[in-house]
SEFITI-722112 format. One record per atom (N, C-alpha, C, O, CB): x, y, z; residue in one letter. Coordinates in steps of 0.2 Angstrom, whole numbers, plus 5000, padded with zeros to 4 digits. Glycine has a CB too. Layout:
BEGIN
XYZA ...
//
This chain:
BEGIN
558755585183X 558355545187X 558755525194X 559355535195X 558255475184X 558155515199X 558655525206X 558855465205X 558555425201X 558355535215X 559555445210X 559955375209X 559555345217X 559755365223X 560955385209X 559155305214X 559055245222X 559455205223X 559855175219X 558455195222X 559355185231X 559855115233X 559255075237X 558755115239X 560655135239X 559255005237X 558954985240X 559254935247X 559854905245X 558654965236X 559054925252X 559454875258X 559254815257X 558654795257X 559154885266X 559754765254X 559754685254X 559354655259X 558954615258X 560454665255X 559554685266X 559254645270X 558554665270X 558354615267X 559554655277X 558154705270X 557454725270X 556954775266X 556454805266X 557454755276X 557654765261X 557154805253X 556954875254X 556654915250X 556154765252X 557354895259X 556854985261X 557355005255X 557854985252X 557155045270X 557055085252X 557255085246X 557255185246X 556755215245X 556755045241X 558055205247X 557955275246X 558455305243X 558855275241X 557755315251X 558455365242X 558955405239X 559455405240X 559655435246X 558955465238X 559855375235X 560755375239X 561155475242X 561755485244X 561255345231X 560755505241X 560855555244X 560655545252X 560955565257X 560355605241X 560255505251X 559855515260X 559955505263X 559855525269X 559455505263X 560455445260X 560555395264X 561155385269X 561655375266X 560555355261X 561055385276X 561555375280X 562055345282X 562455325277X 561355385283X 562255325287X 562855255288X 562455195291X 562755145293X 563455275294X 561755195292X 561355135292X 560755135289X 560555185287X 561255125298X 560355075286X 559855085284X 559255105290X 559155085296X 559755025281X 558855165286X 558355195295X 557655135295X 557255135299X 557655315293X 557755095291X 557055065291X 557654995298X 557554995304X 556555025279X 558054945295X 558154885300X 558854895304X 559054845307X 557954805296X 559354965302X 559954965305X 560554955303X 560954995304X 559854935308X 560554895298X 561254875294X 561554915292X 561254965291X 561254845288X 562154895291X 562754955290X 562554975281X 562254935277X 563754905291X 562755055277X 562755075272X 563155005266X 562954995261X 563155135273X 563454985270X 563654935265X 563054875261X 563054855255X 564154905269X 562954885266X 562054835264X 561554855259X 561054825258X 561554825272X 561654905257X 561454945253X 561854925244X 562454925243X 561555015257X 561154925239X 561454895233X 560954955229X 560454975232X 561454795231X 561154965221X 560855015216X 560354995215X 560354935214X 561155025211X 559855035214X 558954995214X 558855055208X 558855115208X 558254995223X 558454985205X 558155025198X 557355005198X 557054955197X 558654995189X 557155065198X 556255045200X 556055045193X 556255065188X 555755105205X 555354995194X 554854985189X 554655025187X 554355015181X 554454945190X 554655095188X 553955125186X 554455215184X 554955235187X 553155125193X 554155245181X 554555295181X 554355355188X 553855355192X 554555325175X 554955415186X 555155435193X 554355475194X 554155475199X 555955485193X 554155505190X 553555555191X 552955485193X 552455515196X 553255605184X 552955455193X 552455415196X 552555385203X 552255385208X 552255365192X 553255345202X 553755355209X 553455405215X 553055395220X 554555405207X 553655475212X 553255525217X 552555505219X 552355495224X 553255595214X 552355505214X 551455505217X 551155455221X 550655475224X 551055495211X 551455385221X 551755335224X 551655355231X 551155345235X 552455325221X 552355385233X 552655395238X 552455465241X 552755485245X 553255395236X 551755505238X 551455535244X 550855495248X 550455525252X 551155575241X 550855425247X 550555405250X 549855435254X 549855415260X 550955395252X 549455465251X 548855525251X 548255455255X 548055465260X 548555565241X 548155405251X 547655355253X 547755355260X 547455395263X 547755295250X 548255315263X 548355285270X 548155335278X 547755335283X 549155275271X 548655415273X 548555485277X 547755505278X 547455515283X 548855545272X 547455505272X 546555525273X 546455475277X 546455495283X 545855505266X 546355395274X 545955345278X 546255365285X 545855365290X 546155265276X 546755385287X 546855395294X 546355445298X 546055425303X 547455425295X 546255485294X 545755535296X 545155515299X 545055535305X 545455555291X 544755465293X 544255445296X 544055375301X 543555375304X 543955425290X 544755325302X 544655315306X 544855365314X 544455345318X 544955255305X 545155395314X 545255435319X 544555475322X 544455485328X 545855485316X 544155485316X 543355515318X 543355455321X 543555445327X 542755525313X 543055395318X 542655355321X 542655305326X 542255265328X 542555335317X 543355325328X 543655305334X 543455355340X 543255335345X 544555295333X 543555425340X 543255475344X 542755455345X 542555435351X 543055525342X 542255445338X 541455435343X 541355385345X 540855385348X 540855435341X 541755335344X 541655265349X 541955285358X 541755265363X 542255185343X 542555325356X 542855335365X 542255395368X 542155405374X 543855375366X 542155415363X 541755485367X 540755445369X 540355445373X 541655575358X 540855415365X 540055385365X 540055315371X 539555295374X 539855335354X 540755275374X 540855275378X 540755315384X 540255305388X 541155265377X 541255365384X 541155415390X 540255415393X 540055395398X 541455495386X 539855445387X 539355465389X 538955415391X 538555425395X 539055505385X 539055355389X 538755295394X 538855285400X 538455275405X 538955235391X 539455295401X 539555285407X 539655325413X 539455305419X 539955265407X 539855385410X 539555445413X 538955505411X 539055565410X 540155475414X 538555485412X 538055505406X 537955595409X 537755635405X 537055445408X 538055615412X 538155695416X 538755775416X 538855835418X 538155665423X 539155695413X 540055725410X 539855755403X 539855735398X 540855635408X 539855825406X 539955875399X 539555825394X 539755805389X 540855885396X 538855825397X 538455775389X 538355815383X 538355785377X 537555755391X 538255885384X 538055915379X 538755935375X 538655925369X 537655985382X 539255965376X 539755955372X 539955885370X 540155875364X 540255975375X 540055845374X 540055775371X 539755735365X 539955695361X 540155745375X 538955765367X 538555755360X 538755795353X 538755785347X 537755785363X 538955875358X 538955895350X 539855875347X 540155885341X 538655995350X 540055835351X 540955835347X 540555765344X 540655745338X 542055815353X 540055725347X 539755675342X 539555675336X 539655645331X 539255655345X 539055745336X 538855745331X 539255785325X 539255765319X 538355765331X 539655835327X 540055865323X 540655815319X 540855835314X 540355925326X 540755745323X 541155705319X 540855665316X 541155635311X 541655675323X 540255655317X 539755605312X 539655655305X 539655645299X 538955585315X 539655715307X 539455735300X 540155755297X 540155775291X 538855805300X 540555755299X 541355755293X 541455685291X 541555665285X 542455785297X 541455645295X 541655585292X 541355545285X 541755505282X 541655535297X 541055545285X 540755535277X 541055585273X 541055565267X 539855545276X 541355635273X 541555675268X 542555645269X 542955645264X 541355785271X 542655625275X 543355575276X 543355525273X 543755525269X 543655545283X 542955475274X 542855425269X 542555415264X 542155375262X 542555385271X 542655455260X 542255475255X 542955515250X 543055515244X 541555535258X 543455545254X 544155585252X 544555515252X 544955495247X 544655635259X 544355485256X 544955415258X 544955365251X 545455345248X 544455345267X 544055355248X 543755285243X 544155365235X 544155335229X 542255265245X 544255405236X 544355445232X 545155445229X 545455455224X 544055495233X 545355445236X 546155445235X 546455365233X 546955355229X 546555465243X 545955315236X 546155255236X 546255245228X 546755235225X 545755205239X 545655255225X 545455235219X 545955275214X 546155255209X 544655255219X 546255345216X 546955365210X 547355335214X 547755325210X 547355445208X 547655305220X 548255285223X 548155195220X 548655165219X 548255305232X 547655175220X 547655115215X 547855095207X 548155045206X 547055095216X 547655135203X 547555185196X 548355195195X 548655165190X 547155285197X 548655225199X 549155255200X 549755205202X 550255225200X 549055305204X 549755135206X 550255075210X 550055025202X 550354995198X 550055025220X 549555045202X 549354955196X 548954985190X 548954945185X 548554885200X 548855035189X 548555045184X 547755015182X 547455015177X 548955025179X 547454995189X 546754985188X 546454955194X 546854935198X 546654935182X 545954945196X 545554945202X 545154875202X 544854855207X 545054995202X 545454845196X 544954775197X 545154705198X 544854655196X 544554765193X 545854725203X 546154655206X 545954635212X 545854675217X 546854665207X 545754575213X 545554545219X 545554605226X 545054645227X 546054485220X 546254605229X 546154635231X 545954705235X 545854725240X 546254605231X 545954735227X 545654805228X 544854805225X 544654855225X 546054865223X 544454745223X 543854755223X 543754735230X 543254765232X 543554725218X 543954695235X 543854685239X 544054755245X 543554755249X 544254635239X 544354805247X 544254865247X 543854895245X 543454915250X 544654885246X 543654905240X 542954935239X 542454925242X 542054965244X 542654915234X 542354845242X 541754825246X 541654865252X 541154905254X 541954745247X 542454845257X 542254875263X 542254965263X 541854995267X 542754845268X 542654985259X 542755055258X 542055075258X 541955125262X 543155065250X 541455045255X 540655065252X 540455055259X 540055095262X 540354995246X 540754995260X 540354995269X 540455025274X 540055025279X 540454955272X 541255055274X 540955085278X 540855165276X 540855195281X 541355065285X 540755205271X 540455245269X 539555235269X 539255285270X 540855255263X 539355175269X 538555185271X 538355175279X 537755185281X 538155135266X 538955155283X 538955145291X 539055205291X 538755225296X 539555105295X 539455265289X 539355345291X 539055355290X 538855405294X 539655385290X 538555355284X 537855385283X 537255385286X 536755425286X 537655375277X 537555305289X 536855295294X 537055335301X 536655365304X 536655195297X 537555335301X 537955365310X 537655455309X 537555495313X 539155365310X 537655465302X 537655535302X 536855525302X 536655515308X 537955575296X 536555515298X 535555525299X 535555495307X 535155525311X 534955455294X 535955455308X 535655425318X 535655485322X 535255505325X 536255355323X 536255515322X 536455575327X 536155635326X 536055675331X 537155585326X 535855645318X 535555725319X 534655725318X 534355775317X 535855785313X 534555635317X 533755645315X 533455615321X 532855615322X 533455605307X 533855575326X 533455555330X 533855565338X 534355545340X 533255495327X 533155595341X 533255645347X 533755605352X 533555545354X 532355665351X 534355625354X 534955595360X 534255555366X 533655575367X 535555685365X 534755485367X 534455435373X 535055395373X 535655395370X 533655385371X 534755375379X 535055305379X 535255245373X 535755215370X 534755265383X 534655235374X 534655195365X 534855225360X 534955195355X 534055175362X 535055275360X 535255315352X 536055295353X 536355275348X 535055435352X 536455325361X 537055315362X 537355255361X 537955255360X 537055325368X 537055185361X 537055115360X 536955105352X 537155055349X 536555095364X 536755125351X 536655135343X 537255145339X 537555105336X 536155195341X 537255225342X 537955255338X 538655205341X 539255195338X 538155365340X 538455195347X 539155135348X 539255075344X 539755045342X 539255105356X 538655055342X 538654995338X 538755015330X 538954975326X 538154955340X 538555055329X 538755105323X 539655095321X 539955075316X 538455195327X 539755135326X 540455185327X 540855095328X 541255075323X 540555265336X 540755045332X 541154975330X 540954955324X 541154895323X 541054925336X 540654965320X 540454925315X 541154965310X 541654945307X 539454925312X 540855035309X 541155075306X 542055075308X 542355095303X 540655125307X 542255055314X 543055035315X 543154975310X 543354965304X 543155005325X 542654935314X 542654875309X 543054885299X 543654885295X 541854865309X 542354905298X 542554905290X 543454955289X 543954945286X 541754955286X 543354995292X 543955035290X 544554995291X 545054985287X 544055095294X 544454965299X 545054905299X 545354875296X 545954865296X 545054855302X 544654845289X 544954785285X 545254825283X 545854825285X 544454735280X 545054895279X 545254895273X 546054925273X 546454925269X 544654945269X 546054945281X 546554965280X 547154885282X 547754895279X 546655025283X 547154865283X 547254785284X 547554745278X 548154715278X 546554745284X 546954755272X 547254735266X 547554795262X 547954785257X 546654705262X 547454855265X 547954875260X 548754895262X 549154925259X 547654935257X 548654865271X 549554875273X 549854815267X 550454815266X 549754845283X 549454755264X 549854725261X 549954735253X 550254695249X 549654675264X 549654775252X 549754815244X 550354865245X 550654865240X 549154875242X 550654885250X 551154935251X 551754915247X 552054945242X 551254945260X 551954865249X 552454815248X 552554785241X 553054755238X 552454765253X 551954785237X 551854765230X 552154765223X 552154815221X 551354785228X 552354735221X 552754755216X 552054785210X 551554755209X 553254685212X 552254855206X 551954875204X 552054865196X 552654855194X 551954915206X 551554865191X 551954835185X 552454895182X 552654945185X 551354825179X 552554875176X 553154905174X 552754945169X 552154945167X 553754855170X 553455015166X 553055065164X 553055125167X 553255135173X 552555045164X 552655165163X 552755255168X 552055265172X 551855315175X 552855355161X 
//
């Protein structure tokens, strides 16, 4: 089993291989650094520590942040490369439901996987928004390819695309503060 150390001062926690003459998370000298024996075992450790949830959800907010700056643009400049800018619109409405959709998939073993189950406060609460804003993509996706580009359609998908920031915000919100959780004990 790898030998961990953890930093007194700020709990960061890595391989005493790795570890240098300061801690990389707040600075403190190696000395500050004491033997850490984790809760859970090492193969779950790993799985842990690919951190796959945060990485997708990035994804999808990263779409739905595009079409909110791009769906901007064309408001304001309605003549600026409309037709490419429509279609990077639509081509990111139709992946992101398949991102948030990777994101509610990964969460759900990356939750499975820290706690051993999905139905603590605040991972039903994730769900919630998780659901939401997977059905805020679905509407973004039917808005953008069933109904013919306008003004009003543009205003739509912007209010769309902020709702859809929205939900992803929370979720990622509440799950910066799962990161830090102690997880139960056990492999």
């Amino acid at each position: 089993m790898t030998k961990l150390v953890r930093c007194k001062n700020c709990n960061f926690v890595i391989e005493e291989g790795k570890l240098g003459e300061v801690c990389p998370a707040c600075g403190v000298p190696r000395s500050a650094f004491e033997e850490f024996t984790p809760l859970v075992s090492e193969k779950r450790r790993k799985l842990m520590e690919l951190n796959s949830h945060p990485i997708i959800l990035h994804f999808a907010l990263g779409f739905i942040l595009f079409i909110l700056l791009l769906t901007v643009i064309s408001l304001i400049f309605p003549t600026f490369y409309a037709t490419e800018i429509y279609a990077t619109i639509k081509v990111l409405s139709f992946t992101l439901p398949f991102a948030v959709i990777l994101a509610m998939l990964t969460g759900i073993f990356d939750a499975n996987t820290r706690f051993k189950k999905i139905t603590t406060p605040r991972l039903k609460k994730k769900i919630i928004f998780g659901s939401a804003f997977l059905v805020d993509s679905f509407i973004l996706l039917f808005v953008t390819y069933f109904i013919p580009k306008s003004t009003v359609l543009l205003i739509v998908v912007l209010i769309l695309s902020l709702i859809g920031e929205m939900f992803g915000g929370i979720n990622g919100f509440l799950g910066s503060s799962l990161m830090c959780s102690r997880v139960p004990n056990g492999t």
